[in-house]
C-alpha positions, 0 to 999 in steps of 0.5 A: 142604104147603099154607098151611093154613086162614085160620081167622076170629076166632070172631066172625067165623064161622058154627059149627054144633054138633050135640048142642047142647041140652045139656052140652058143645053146649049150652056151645058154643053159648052161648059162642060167639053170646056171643062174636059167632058165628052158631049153627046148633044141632042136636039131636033135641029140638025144643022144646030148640032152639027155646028155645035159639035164641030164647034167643040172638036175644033177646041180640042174636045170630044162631042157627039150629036144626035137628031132626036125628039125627046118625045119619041122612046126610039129618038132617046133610046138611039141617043144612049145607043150612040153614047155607047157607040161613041164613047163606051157609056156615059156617067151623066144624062141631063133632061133638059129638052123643054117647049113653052106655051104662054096664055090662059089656060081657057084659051090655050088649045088642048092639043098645044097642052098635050104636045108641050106634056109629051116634050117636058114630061114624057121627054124627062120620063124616057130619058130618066128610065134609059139613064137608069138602065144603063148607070145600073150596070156600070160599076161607078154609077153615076147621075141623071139630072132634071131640069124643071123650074121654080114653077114646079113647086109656084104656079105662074098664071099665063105659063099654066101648061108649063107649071103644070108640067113641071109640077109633074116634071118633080112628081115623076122625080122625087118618086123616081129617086126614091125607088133607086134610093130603095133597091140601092142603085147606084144613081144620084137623081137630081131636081134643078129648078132654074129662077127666070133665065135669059134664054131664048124661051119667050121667042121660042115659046108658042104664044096665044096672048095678043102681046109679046111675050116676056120674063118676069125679073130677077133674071138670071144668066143661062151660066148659073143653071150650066154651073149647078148642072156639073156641081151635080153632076159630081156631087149628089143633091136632091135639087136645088134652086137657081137663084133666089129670085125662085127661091123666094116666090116657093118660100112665099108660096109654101108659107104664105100661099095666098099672098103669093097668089095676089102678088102672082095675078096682079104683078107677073101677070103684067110682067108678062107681056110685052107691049108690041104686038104679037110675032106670027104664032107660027114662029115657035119651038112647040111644033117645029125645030127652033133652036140656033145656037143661042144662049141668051134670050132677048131679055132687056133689062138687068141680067145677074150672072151669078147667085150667092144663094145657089152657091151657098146652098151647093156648098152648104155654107148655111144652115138649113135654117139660115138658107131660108132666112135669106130665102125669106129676106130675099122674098121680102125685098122681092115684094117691095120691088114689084109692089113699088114700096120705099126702103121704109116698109121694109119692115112692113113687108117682112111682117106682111109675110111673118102674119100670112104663114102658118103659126107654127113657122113663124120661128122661121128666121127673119134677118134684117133688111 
């Protein structure tokens, strides 16, 4: 194996983000020109970005936009063309760019299926080959970072679309990374897998339910994933979690997998939906441009701003062992907050999730509650 990418310190790189005119991008973008990096930003919505972009340069920094479906090669390709142009290259590509469909898989039309498949797969396709051509060529390398989601490892029912996507999101990654990885490349490929966020996504999303839409908690500020996109952006991960919201549901969903059903069908399918009625179907990111420089959703309950898990695993404070033992912690006290039990059945849920995994796990640390 080779040495691996000479990742610069954030200030130091020229990062492009697509779908940065609102939520997580928007995030990103903001956070990274405030630490010194020249942006290039990419959307759909023009005046989003032109605004975003006067923004930056008005606070001393450097930023560049692009008008760009990610759902067109050319669009992306002209996105590296203008890095280029701008700033000589660019040492970090995020493909965040991402649309949302909510509603029963028996009722979502195919066509809204296909079109969300175009932005969140092939977007991240397009954008992961155009990075690596261009990173193979520098001398330093540098990273491609996707954004997927604890659904690309847990089903959610009412977003089947979009965990299907995502699934397909790690599929592409993990295989990706590992061809670099093999022919010595100097690119680091990195999975991150935001928890719920409060972002724009429910009112962004195309909705096919007869409610409005919602997020199931815990639910965490759009600044947790910024901050887990520039720590890789500087050091190699493989992925991570944001969050131990997300963390718990995959570890329920890997040792414990039909328990993590139940929970699924029968809580986050009421957490879900909103009792107001529906919004016009024709207000959503799907078929046209809607970002406007939000970065936090609507999202009314309580919302964390940051996550020890995440820091912890970044960092590599624990242990591999450790980490899921908090990962397992957190999943037991997530079960007894939506099932509705007393701190009293603490105990009862932890070995609820001791008996439902496989035999040979059950070494796996259970700290106490």
């Amino acid at each position: 194996m080779g040495t691996g990418p000479n990742l610069k310190s954030v200030e130091d790189q020229v990062i492009v983000i697509t779908g940065a005119s609102s939520g997580i991008g928007l995030t990103t973008a903001r956070m990274a020109a405030e630490r010194g990096a020249s942006v290039v930003v990419a959307a759909r919505s023009e005046d989003s970005l032109r605004e975003l972009t006067e923004e930056i340069r008005a606070d001393g920094g450097e930023a560049e936009y692009v008008v760009a479906d990610v759902r067109n090669r050319d669009d992306v390709r002209e996105i590296a063309a203008t890095a280029r142009e701008s700033f000589g290259g660019f040492d970090t590509w995020v493909n965040n760019a991402g649309t949302f469909v909510y509603g029963k898989l028996q009722e979502v039309p195919v066509e809204d299926m296909r079109d969300l498949f175009e932005t969140n797969y092939w977007g991240v396709v397009y954008g992961s080959l155009e990075a690596a051509e261009h990173l193979k060529q520098t001398e330093d390398g540098g990273a491609i970072i996707n954004v997927g989601s604890v659904v690309s490892d847990q089903a959610v029912l009412l977003q089947g679309t979009y965990s299907a996507s995502k699934h397909a999101v790690e599929g592409f990654t993990d295989a990706f990374r590992m061809e670099l990885e093999e022919e010595d490349a100097p690119v680091s490929v990195t999975l991150v897998k935001p928890s719920a966020i409060d972002t724009p996504y429910p009112s962004h999303a195309k909705n096919h339910m007869d409610v409005e839409t919602d997020i199931p908690k815990p639910v965490y500020a759009p600044e947790t994933v910024a901050r887990t996109i520039l720590f890789c952006a500087e050091r190699p991960r493989r992925d991570v979690y944001v969050g131990s919201g997300g963390k718990s549901i995959q570890l329920l969903g890997r040792y414990a997998p039909e328990l993590a059903d139940r929970i699924i069908e029968t809580v986050f399918y009421r957490f879900q939906r909103k009792k107001t009625p529906r919004r016009p179907r024709q207000w959503n990111s799907l078929d046209d441009a809607s970002g406007n420089l939000e970065e936090r959703g609507k999202y009314d309950g309580p919302v964390m701003e940051r996550s020890l898990y995440t820091k912890a695993s970044l960092r590599s404070a624990l242990s591999g062992a450790a980490l899921v033992g908090v990962g397992l912690t957190a999943a037991a006290l997530y079960l007894r907050s939506k099932l509705g039990r007393s701190d009293g059945d603490a105990g009862r849920v932890r070995e609820e999730i001791r008996e439902s995994v496989d035999p040979e796990d059950s070494r796996l640390p259970f700290p106490r509650l």
